[in-house]
C-alpha atoms as a printed R data frame, in Angstrom:
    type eleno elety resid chain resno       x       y       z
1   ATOM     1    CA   UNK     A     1  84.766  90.949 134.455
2   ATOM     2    CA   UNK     A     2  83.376  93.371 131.915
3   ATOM     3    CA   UNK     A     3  86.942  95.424 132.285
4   ATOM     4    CA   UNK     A     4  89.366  92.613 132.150
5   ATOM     5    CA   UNK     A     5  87.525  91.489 128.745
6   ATOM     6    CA   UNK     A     6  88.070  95.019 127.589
7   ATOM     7    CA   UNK     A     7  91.534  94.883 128.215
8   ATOM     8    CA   UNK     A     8  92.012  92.219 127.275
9   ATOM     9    CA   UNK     A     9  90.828  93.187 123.758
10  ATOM    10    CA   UNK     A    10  92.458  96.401 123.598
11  ATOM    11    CA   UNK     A    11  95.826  94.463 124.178
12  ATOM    12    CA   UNK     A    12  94.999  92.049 121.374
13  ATOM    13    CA   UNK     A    13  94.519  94.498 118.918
14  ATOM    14    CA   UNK     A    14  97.716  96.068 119.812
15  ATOM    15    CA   UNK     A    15  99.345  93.306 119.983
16  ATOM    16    CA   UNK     A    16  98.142  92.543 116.117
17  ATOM    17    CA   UNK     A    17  98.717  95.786 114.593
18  ATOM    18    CA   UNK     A    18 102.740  95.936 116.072
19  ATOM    19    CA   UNK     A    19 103.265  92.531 115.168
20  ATOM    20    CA   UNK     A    20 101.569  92.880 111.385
21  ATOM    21    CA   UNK     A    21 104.576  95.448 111.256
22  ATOM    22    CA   UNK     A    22 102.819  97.800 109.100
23  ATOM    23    CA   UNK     A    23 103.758 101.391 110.342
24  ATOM    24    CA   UNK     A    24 100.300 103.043 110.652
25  ATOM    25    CA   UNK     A    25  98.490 104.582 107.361
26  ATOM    26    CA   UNK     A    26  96.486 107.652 108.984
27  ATOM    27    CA   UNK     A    27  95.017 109.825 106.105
28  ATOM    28    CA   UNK     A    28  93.556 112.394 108.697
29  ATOM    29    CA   UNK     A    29  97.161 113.298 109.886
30  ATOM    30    CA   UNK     A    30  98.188 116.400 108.622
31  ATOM    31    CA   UNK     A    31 102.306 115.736 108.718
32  ATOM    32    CA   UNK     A    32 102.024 112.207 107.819
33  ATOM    33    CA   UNK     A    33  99.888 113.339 104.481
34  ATOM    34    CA   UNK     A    34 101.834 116.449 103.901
35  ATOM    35    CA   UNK     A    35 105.575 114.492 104.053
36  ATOM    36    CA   UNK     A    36 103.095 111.718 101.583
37  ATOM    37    CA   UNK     A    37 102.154 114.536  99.128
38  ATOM    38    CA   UNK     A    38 105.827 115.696  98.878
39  ATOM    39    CA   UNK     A    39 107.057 112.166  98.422
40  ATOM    40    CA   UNK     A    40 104.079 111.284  95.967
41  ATOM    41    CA   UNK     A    41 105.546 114.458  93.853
42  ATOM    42    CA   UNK     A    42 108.585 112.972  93.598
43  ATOM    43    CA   UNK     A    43 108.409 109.302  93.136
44  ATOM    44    CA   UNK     A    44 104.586 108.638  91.787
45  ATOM    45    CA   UNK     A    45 103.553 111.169  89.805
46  ATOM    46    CA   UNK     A    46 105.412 110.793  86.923
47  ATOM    47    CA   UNK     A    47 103.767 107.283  86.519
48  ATOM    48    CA   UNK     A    48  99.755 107.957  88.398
49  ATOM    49    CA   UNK     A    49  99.807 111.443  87.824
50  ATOM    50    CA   UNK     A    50 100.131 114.724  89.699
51  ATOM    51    CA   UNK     A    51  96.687 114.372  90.524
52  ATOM    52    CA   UNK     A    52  96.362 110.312  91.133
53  ATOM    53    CA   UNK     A    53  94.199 110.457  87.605
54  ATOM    54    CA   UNK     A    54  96.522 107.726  86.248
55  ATOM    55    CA   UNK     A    55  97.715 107.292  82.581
56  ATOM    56    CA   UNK     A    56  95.025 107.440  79.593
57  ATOM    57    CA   UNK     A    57  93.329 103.929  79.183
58  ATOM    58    CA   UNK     A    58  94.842 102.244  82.461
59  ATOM    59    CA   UNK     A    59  92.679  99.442  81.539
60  ATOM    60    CA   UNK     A    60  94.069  98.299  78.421
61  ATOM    61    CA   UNK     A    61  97.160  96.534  77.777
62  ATOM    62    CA   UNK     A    62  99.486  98.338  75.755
63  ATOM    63    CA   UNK     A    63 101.600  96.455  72.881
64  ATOM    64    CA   UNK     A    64 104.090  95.090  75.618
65  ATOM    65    CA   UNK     A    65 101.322  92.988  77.354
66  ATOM    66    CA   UNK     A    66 101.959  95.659  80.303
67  ATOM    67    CA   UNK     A    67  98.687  98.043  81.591
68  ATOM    68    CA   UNK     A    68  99.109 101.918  81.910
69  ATOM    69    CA   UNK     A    69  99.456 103.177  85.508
70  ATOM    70    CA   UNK     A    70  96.230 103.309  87.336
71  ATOM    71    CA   UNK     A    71  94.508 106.052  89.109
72  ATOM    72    CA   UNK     A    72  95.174 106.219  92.759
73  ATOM    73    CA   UNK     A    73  91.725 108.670  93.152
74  ATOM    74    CA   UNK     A    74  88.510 107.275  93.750
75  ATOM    75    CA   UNK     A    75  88.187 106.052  90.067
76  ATOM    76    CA   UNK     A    76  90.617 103.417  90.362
77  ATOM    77    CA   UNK     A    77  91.321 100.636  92.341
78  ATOM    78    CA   UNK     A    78  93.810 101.185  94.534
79  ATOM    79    CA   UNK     A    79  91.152 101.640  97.310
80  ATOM    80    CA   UNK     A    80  89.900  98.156  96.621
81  ATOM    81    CA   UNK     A    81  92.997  96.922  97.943
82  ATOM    82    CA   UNK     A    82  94.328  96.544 102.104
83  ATOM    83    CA   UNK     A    83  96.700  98.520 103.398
84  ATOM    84    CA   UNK     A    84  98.996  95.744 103.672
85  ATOM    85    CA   UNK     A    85  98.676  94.717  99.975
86  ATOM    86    CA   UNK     A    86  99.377  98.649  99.183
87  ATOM    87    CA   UNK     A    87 102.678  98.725 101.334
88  ATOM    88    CA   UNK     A    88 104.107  95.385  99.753
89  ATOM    89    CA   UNK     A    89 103.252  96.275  95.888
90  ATOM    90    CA   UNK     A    90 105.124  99.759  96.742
91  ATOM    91    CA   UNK     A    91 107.981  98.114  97.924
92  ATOM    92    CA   UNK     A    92 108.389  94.717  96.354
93  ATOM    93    CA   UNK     A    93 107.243  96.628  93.214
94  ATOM    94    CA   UNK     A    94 107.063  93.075  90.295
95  ATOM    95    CA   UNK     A    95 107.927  90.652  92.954
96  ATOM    96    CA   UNK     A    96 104.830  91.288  95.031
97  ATOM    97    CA   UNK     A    97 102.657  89.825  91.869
98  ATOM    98    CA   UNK     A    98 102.437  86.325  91.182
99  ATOM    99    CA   UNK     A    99 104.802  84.939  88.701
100 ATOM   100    CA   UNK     A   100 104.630  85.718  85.296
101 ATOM   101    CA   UNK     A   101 102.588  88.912  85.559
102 ATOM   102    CA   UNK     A   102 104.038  91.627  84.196
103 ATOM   103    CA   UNK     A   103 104.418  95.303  85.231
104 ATOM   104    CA   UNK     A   104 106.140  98.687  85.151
105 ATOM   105    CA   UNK     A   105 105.541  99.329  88.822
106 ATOM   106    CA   UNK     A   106 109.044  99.749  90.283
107 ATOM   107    CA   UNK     A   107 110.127  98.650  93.570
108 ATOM   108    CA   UNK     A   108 110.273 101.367  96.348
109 ATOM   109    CA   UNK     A   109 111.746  99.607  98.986
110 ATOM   110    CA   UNK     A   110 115.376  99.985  98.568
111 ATOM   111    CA   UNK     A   111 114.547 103.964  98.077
112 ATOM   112    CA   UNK     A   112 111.582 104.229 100.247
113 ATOM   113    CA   UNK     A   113 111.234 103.449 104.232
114 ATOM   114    CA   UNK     A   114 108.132 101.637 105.105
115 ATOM   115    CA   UNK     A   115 107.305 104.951 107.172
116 ATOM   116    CA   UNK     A   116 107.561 106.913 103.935
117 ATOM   117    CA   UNK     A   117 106.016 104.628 101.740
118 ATOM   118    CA   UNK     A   118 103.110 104.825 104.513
119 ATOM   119    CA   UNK     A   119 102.813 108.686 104.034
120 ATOM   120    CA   UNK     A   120 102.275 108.291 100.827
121 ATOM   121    CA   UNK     A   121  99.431 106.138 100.858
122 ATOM   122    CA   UNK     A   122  97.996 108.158 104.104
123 ATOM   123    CA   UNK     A   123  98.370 111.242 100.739
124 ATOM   124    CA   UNK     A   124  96.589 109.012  98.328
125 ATOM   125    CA   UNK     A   125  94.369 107.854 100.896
126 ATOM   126    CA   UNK     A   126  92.917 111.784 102.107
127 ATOM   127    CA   UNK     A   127  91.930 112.668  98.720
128 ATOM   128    CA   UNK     A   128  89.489 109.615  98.680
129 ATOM   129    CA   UNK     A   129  85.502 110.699  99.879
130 ATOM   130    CA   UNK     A   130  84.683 109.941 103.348
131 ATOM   131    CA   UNK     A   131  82.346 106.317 101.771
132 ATOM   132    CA   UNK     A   132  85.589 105.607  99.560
133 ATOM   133    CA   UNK     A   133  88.012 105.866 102.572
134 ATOM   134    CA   UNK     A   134  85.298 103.537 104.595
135 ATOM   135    CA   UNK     A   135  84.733 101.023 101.845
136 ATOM   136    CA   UNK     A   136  88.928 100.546 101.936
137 ATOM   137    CA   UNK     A   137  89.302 100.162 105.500
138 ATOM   138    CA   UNK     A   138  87.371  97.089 105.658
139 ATOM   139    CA   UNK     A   139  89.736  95.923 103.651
140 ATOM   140    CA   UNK     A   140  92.137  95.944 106.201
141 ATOM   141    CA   UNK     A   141  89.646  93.882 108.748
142 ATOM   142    CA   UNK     A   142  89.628  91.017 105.846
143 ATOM   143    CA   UNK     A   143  93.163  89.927 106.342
């Protein structure tokens, strides 16, 4: 009885992760993070900074009404946010807010796969400490 309960569990959460359809975010796989660091270079940086540090004064508006980009390290808040949040704000960019807020953050998904927009979070992601990288995963168990 034991087993089939256990199975029966294991299928369930496999069942949930395929059909949330979020490709999986593993920050402890070496490709996935290395193809995320590459792709971070090229399409983040400019904005969060070749070392996630973020623009200068992220948390105050500048004279458009619009905030600097955040950091994506540990001093941010990117890690206060699920997985699932992360992957829609890359790629619905200012249609993932609610209406009226405003923001420079582009939309990736027209230039970005889902896959490659989930390498570079798994990149962000593995230069967060171990208790950083915990606190964000339960996160994801909130949904």
């Amino acid at each position: 009885m034991l087993t089939v309960g256990l199975v029966l569990i294991a299928v369930g959460a496999a069942y949930y992760l395929l059909a949330s359809g979020l490709p999986r975010i593993d920050p402890a796989n070496a490709k996935q993070v290395e193809q995320g660091r590459h792709l971070y270079a090229a399409a983040c940086a400019t904005c969060h900074g070749p070392s996630l540090e973020g623009q200068p004064n992220w948390q105050r508006r500048l004279p458009n009404g619009r905030l600097p980009a955040p950091p994506h390290d540990a001093t941010g808040h990117t890690w206060h946010h699920s997985d699932a949040f992360l992957m829609r704000i890359t790629k619905l960019g200012p249609s993932a807010y609610p209406e009226g807020y405003r923001t420079d953050m582009p939309a990736f998904g027209a230039t970005l796969s889902d896959r490659e927009i989930a390498a570079i979070l798994a990149y962000i992601k593995s230069q967060w400490p171990p208790d950083i990288r915990d606190r964000q995963s339960r996160q994801n168990a909130v949904r």
